[in-house]
C-alpha positions in Angstrom: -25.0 -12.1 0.8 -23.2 -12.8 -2.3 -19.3 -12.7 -2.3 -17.9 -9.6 -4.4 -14.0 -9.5 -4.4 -14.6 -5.6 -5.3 -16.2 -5.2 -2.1 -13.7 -6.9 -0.7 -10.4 -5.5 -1.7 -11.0 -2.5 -3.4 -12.9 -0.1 -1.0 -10.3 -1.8 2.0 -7.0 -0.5 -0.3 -8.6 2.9 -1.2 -9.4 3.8 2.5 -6.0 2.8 3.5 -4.2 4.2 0.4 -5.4 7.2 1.5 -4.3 7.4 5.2 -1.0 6.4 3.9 -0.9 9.6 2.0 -2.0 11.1 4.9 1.1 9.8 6.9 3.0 11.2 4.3 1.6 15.0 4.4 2.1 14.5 8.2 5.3 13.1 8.1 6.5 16.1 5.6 5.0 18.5 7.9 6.4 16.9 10.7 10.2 17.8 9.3 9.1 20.9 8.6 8.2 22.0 12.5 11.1 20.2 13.8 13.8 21.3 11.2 14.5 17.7 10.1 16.0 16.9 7.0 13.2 14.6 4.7 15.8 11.7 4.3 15.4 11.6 8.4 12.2 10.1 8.2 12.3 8.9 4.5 15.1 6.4 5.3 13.9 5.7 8.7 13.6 2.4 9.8 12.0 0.3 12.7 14.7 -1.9 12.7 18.3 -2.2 10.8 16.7 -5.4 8.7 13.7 -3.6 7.5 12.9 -1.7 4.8 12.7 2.2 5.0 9.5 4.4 5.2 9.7 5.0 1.2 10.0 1.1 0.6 7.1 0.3 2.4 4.9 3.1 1.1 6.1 1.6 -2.2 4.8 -1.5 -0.9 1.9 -0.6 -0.2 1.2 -0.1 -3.5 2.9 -2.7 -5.1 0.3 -4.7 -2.7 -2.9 -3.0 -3.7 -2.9 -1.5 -7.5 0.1 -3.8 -8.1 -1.1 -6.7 -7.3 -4.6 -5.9 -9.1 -2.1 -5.0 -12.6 -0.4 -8.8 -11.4 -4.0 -10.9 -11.7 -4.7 -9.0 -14.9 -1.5 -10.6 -16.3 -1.9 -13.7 -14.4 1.7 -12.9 -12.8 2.6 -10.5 -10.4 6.6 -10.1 -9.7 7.9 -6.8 -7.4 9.9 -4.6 -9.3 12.5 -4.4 -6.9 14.9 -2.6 -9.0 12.7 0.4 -9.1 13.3 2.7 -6.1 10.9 3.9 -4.0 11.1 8.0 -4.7 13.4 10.3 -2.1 10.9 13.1 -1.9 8.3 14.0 -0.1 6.2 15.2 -3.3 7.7 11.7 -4.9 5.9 9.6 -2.5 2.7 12.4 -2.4 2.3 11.9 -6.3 2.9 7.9 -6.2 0.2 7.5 -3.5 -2.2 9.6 -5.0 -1.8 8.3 -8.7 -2.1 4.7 -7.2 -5.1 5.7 -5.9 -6.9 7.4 -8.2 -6.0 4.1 -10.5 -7.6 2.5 -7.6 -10.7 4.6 -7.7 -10.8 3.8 -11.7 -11.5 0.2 -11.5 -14.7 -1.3 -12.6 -16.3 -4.1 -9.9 -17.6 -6.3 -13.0 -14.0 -6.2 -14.1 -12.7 -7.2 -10.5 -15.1 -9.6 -10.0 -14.3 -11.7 -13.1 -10.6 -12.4 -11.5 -12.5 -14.6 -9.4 -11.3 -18.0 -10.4 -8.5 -16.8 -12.3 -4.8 -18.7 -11.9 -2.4 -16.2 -10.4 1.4 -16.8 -9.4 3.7 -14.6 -7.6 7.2 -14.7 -8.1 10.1 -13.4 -5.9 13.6 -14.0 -5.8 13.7 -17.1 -8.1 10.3 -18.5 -6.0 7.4 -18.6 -6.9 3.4 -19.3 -4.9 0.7 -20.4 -7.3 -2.7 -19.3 -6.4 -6.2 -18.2 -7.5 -6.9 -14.6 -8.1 -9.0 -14.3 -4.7 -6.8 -16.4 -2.9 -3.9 -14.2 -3.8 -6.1 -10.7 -3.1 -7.5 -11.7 0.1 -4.8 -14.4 1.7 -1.3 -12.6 0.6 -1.6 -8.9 -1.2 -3.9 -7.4 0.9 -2.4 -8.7 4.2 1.0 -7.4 3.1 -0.5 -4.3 2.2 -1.7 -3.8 5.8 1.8 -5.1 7.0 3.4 -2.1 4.9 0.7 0.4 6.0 1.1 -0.7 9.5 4.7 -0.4 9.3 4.7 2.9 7.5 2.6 4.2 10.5 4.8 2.8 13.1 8.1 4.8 11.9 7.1 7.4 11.9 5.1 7.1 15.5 8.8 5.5 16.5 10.0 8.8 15.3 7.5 10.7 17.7 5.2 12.1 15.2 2.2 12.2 17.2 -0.5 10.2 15.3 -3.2 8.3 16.3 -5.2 5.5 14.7 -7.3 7.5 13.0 -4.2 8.8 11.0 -4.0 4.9 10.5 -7.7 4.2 10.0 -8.1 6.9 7.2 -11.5 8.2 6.3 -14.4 5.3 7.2 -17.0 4.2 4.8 -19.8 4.9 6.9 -23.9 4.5 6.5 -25.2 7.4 4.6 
C-alpha cells in the first residue's frame, strides 16, 4: 500500500472534528436539562493548570485545520491571543466551519506537503520538522490530547457520554 498523508490525517481529524461538535450540542443540552449556566461547563476544567473546555475545543482545531494552514506556510505558530468563543453557538459555528474547511481539502494538495520543511514555534521555541513528521508525530497527537480532554470534562462534569460520543461517526465498508 502506498503511503497517502490524506488518508492519514485528514479522514482521522474530520471523524473526530465532528464528535467534538457533538460534545458540544451535548454539552449545551446538558445545561439546558440541569439549569446550568454555559460558562459552568465552558470554563470547566480537569484540573486548575489546564486549559478550559473552549481552549481545548479551540485546540483541537488549531491541531487539525490549523496545523494543515501552518505546512501551507511552512510555519505554524498558535494564536494564543485569540480566545476561544464563550458560547455555545461560538464553539458550534467554529467546529463546524473547521470542518467543513476540512472537508474542502484536496488529497493531491495534502499529499505534496510530503517532504516539505515545517517549524512550529511557541513561546519563543521553536521544533523543526517535515510536513508528515509534524502531521502525524505532533498535530495530530495533540489534537487527540484536546479531543480526549474535551470529552473528559465534560464526563468529569457527569454528562453521561460514552465512547461513541468520543469515537464520532466510523468510516466503515460500504
Amino acid at each position: 500500500m502506498t503511503f497517502s498523508l490524506y488518508a492519514a490525517t485528514i479522514p482521522n481529524f474530520c471523524q473526530t472534528l465532528g464528535a467534538v461538535g457533538g460534545l458540544v450540542a451535548k454539552a449545551e443540552a446538558y445545561c439546558a436539562e440541569k439549569g446550568l449556566a454555559p460558562a459552568d461547563l465552558i470554563q470547566a476544567r480537569l484540573a486548575p493548570d489546564m486549559w478550559p473546555f473552549a481552549d481545548q475545543i479551540k485546540s483541537t482545531i488549531w491541531h487539525s485545520i490549523g496545523a494543515i494552514k501552518g505546512v501551507r506556510k511552512g510555519v505554524f505558530s498558535p494564536e494564543v491571543a485569540v480566545p476561544a468563543p464563550d458560547t455555545f453557538a461560538g464553539l458550534r459555528t467554529w467546529v463546524a466551519d473547521s470542518l467543513a474547511a476540512l472537508e474542502k481539502l484536496d488529497a493531491a494538495e495534502v499529499n505534496g506537503f510530503v517532504g516539505r520543511d515545517m517549524r512550529f514555534e511557541f513561546a519563543g521555541r521553536g521544533m523543526d520538522f517535515t510536513a508528515e513528521d509534524y502531521l502525524l508525530s505532533f498535530a495530530q497527537p495533540n489534537f487527540f490530547f484536546h479531543a480526549a480532554t474535551a470529552y473528559d470534562i465534560l464526563r468529569v462534569k457527569g454528562l453521561p457520554l460514552g465512547k461513541k460520543d468520543f469515537m464520532g461517526r466510523l468510516r466503515r465498508k460500504a
